[in-house]
Structures are given as C-alpha cells and as structure tokens.
DSSP file (Angstrom, degrees, kcal/mol; ACC not computed):
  #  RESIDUE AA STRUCTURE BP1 BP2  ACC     N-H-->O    O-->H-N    N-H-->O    O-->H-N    TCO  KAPPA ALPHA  PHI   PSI    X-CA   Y-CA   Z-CA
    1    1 A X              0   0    0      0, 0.0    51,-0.2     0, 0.0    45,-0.0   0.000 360.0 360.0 360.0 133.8  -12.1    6.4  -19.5
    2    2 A X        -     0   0    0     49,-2.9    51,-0.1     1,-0.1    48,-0.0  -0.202 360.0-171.5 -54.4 158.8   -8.8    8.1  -19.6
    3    3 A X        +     0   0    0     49,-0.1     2,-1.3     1,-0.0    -1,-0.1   0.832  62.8 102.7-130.6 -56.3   -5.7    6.5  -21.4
    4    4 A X  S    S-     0   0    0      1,-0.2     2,-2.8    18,-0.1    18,-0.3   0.384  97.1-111.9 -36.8   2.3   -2.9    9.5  -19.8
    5    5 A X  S    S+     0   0    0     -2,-1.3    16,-0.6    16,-0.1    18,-0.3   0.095  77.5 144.9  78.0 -47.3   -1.5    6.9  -17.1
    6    6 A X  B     +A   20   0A   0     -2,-2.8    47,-0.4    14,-0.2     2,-0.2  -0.064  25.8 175.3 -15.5 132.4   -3.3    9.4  -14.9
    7    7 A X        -     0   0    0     12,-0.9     2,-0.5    45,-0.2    12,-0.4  -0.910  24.1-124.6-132.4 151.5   -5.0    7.8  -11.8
    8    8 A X  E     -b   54   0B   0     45,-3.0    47,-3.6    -2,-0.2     2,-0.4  -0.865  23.8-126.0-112.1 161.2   -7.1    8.6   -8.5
    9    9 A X  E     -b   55   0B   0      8,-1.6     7,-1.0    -2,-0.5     2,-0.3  -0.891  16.7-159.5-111.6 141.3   -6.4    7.7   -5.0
   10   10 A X  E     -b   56   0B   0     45,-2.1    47,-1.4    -2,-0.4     2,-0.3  -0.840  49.0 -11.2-122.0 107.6   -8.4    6.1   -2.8
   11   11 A X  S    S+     0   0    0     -2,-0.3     5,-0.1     1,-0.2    47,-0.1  -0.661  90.8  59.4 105.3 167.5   -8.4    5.9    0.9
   12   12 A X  S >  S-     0   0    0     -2,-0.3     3,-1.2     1,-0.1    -1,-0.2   0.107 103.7 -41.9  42.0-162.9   -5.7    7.1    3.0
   13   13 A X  T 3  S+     0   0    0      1,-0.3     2,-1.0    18,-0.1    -1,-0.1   0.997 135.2  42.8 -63.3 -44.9   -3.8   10.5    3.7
   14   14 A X  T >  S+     0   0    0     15,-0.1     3,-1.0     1,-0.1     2,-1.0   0.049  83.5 147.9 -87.7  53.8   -3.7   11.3   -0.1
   15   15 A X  T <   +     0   0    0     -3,-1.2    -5,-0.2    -2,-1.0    -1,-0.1  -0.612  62.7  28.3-111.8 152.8   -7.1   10.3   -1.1
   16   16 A X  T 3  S+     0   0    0     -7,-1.0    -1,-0.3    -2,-1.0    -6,-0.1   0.516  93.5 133.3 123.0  13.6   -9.1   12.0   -3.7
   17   17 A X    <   -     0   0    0     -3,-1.0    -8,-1.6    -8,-0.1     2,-0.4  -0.229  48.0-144.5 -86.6 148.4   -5.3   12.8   -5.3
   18   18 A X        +     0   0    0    -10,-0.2     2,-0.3    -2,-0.1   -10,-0.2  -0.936  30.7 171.1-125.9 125.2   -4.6   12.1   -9.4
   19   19 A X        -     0   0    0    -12,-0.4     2,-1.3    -2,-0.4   -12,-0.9  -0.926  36.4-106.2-124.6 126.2   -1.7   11.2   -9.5
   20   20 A X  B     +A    6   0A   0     -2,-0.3   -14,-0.2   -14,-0.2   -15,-0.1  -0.684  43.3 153.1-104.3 143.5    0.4    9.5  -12.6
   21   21 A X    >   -     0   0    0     -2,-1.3     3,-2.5   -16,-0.6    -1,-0.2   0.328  34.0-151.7-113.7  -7.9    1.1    5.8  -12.3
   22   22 A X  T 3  S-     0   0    0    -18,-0.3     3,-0.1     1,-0.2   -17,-0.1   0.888  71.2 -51.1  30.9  48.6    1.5    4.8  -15.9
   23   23 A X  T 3  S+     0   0    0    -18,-0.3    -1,-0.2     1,-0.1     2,-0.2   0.737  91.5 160.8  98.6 -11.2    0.3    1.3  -15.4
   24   24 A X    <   -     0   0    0     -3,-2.5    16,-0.4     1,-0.1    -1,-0.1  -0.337  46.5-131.6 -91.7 159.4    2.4    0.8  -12.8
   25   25 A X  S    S+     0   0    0     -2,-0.2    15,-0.3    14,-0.1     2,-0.3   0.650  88.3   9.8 -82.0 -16.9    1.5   -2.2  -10.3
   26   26 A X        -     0   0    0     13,-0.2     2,-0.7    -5,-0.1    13,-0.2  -0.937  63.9-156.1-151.3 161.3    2.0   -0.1   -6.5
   27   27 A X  B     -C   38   0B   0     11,-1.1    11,-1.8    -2,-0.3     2,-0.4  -0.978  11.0-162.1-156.3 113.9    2.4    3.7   -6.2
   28   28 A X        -     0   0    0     -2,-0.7     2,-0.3     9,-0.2     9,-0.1  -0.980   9.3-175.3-127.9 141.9    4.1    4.5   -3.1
   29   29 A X        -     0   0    0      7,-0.5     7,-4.3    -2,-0.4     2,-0.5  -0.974  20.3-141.8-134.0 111.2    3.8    8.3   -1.6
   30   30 A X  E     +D   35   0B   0     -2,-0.3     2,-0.3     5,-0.3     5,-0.3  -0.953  24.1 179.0 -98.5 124.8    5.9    9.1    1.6
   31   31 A X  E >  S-D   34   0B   0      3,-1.1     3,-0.5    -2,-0.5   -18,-0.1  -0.997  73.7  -7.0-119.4 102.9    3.7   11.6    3.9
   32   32 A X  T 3  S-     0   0    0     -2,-0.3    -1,-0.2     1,-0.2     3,-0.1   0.961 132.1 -58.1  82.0  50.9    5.4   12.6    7.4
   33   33 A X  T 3  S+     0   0    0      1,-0.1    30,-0.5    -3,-0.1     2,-0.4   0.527 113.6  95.9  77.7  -1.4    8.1   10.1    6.7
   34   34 A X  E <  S-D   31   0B   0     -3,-0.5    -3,-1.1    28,-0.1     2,-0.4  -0.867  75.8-115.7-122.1 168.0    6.5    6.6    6.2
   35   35 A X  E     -DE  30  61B   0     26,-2.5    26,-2.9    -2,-0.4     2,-0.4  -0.840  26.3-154.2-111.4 130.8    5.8    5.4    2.8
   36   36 A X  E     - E   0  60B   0     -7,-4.3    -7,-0.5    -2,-0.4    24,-0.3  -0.925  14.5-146.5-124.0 123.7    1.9    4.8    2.0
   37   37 A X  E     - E   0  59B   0     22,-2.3    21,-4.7    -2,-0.4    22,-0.6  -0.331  16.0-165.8-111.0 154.1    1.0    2.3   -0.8
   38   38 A X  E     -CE  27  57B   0    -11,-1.8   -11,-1.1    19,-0.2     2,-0.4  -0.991   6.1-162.7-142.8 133.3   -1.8    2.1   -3.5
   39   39 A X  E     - E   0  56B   0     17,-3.6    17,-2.2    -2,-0.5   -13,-0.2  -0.957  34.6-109.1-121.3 123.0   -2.3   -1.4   -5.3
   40   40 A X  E     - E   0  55B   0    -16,-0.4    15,-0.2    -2,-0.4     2,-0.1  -0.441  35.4-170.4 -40.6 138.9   -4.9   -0.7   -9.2
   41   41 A X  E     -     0   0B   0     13,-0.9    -1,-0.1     2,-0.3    14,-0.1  -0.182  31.9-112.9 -83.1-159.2   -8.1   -1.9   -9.3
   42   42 A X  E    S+     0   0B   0     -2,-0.1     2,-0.5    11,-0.1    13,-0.1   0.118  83.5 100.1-137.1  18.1  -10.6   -2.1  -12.1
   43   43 A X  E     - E   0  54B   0     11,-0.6    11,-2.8     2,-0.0    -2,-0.3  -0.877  58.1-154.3-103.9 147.6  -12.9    0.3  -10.8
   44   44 A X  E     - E   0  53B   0     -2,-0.5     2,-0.3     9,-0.2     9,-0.2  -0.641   1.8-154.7 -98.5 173.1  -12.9    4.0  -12.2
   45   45 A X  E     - E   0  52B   0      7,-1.7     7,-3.3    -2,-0.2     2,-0.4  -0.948  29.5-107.8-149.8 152.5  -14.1    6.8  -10.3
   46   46 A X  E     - E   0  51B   0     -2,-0.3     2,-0.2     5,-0.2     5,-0.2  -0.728  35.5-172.6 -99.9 130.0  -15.5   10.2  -12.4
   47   47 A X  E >   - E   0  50B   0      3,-1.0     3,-0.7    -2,-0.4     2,-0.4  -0.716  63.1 -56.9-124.0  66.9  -12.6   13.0  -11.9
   48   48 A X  T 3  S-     0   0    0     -2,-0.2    -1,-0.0     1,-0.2     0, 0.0  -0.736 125.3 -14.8  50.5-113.3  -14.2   16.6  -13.4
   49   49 A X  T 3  S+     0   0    0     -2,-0.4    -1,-0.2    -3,-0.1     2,-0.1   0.586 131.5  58.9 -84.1 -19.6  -14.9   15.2  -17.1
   50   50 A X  E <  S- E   0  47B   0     -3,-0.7    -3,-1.0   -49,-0.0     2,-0.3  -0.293  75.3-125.1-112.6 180.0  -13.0   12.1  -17.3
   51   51 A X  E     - E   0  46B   0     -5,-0.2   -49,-2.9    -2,-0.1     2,-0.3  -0.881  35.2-157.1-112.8 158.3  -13.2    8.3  -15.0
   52   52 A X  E     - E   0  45B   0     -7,-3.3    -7,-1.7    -2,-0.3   -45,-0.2  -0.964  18.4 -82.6-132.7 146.7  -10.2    7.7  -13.9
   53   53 A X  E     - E   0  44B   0    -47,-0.4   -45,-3.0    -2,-0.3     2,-0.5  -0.372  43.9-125.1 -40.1 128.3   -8.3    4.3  -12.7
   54   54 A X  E     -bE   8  43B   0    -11,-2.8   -13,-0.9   -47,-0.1   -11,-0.6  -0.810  24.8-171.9 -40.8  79.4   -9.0    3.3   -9.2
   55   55 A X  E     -bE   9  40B   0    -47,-3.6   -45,-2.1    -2,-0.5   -15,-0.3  -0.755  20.5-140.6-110.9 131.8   -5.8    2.8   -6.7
   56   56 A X  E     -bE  10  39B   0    -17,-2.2   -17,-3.6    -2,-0.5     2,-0.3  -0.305  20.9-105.4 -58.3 140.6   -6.7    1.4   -3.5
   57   57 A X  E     + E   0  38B   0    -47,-1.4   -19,-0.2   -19,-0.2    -1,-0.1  -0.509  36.7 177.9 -57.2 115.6   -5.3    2.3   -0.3
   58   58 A X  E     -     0   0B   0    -21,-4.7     2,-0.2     1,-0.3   -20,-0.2   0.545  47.2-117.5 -99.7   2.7   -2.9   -0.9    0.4
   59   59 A X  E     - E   0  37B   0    -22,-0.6   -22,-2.3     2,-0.0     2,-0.4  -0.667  36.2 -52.3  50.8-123.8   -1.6    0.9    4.0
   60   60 A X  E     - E   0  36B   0    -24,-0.3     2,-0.5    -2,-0.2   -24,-0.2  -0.925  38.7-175.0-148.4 120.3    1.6    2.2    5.4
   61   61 A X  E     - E   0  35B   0    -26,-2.9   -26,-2.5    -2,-0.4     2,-0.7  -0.985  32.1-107.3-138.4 146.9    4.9    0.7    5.7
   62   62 A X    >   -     0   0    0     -2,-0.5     3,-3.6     3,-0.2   -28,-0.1  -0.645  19.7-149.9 -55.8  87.0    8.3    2.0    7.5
   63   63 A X  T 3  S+     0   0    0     -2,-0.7    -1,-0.1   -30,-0.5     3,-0.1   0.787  90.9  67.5 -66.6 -21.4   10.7    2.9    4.9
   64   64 A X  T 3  S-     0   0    0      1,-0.2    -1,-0.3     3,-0.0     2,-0.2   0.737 113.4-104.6 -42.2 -38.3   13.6    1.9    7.3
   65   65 A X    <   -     0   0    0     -3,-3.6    -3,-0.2     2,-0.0    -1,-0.2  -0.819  63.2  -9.1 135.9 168.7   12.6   -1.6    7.2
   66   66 A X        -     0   0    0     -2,-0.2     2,-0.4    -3,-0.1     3,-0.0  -0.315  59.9-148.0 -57.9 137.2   10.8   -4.3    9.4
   67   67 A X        -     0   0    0     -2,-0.1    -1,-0.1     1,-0.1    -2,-0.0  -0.937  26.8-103.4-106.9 102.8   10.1   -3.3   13.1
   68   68 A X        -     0   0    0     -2,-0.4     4,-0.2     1,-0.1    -1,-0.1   0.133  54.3-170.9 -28.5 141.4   10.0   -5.8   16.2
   69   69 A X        -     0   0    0      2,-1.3    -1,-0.1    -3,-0.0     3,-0.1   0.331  48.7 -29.2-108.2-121.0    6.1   -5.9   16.6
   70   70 A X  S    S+     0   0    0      1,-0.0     2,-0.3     2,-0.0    -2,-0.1   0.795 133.2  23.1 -97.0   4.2    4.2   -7.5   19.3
   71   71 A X  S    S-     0   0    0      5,-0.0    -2,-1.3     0, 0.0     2,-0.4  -0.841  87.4-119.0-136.9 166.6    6.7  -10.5   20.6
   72   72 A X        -     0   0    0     -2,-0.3     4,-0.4    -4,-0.2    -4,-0.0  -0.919  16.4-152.2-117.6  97.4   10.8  -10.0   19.7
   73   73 A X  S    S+     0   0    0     -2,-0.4     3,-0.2     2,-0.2    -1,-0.1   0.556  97.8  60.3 -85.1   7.9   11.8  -13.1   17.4
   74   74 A X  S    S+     0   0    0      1,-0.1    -1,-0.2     3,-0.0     0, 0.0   0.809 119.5  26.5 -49.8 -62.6   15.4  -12.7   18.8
   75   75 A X  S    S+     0   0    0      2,-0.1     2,-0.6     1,-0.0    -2,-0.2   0.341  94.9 110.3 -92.7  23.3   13.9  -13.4   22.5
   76   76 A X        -     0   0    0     -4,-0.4     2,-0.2    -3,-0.2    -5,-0.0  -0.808  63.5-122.8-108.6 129.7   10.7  -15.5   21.8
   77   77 A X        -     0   0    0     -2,-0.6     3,-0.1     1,-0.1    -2,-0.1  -0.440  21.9 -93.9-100.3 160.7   10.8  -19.3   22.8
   78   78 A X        -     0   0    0     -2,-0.2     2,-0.2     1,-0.1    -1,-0.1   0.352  43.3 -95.6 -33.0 158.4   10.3  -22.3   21.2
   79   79 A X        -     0   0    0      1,-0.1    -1,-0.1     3,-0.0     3,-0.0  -0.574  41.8-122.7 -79.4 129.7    6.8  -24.3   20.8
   80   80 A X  S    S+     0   0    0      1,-0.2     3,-0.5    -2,-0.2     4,-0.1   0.549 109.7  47.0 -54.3 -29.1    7.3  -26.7   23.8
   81   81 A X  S >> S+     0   0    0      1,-0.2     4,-1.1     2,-0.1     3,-0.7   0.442  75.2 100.4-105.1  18.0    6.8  -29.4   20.9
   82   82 A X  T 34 S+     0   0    0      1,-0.2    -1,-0.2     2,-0.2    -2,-0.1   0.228  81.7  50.2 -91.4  12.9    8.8  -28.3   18.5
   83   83 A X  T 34 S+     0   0    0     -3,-0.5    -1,-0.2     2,-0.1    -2,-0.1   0.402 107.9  62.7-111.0   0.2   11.6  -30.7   19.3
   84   84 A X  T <4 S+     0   0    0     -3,-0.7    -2,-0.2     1,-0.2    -3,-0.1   0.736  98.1  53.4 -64.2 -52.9    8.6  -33.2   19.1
   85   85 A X     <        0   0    0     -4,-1.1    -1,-0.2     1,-0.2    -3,-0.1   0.706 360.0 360.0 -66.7 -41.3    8.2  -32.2   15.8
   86   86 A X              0   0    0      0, 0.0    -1,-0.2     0, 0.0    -2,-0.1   0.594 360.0 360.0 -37.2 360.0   12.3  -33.0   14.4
C-alpha cells in the first residue's frame, strides 16, 4: 500500500480521482458550487501499480449554510402535547 498521503475517491462526481488527503479525517471538493465530502475507510482500491486508501462518498452539503427543508422551523407548530410534557 502507498504511504504518499495519496488517496482514491469513491462515489460521487469525482470518483475514481487520487487525490492528496494526508491522513486527513473529510476531504471536501466543491463541484458546480456545493461542497462534496469523502469520510477514509480501511479499504484500498489498486490505482496503476500501487492500492490506495479508500474515501467514501459522504454526500453534498451547501456551503452557504443550512437550508429550510421540508417543514420551516420558524412557522412549524408545536406537538399538541408538548405543554403536556412541561
């Protein structure tokens, strides 16, 4: 196995990529403006002569920050039992 911090990607836009990570614990890549994240494994994968560290596709997150999803916690009401609950 290679020692060089070198890694492959796996999954997602960039995969089949070597990329260096030096160990490091997430490798985030922004493609078309969102940031796409890759968590190590423990698997190697054979890259011309060498294996190389596996990092998994972890998905995709919106470097701007959290985004209202499917309900609005600014307008979403209370659990009818939630004063039940005090």
């Amino acid at each position: 196995m290679a020692t060089n911090g070198e890694v492959v990607l796996v999954g997602g836009p960039r995969d089949g990529d070597v990329v260096e990570a030096g160990g490091a614990g997430l490798v985030e890549i922004e493609v078309g403006g969102m940031v796409h994240r890759y968590i190590p494994t423990k698997q190697t994968r054979p890259v011309g002569e060498v294996d190389l560290l596996a990092y998994n596709y972890d998905g995709m997150v919106n470097p701007a920050g959290a985004e209202d999803g499917v309900e609005n916690a600014e307008t979403r009401m209370a659990s009818p039992r939630a004063d039940e609950n005090r």
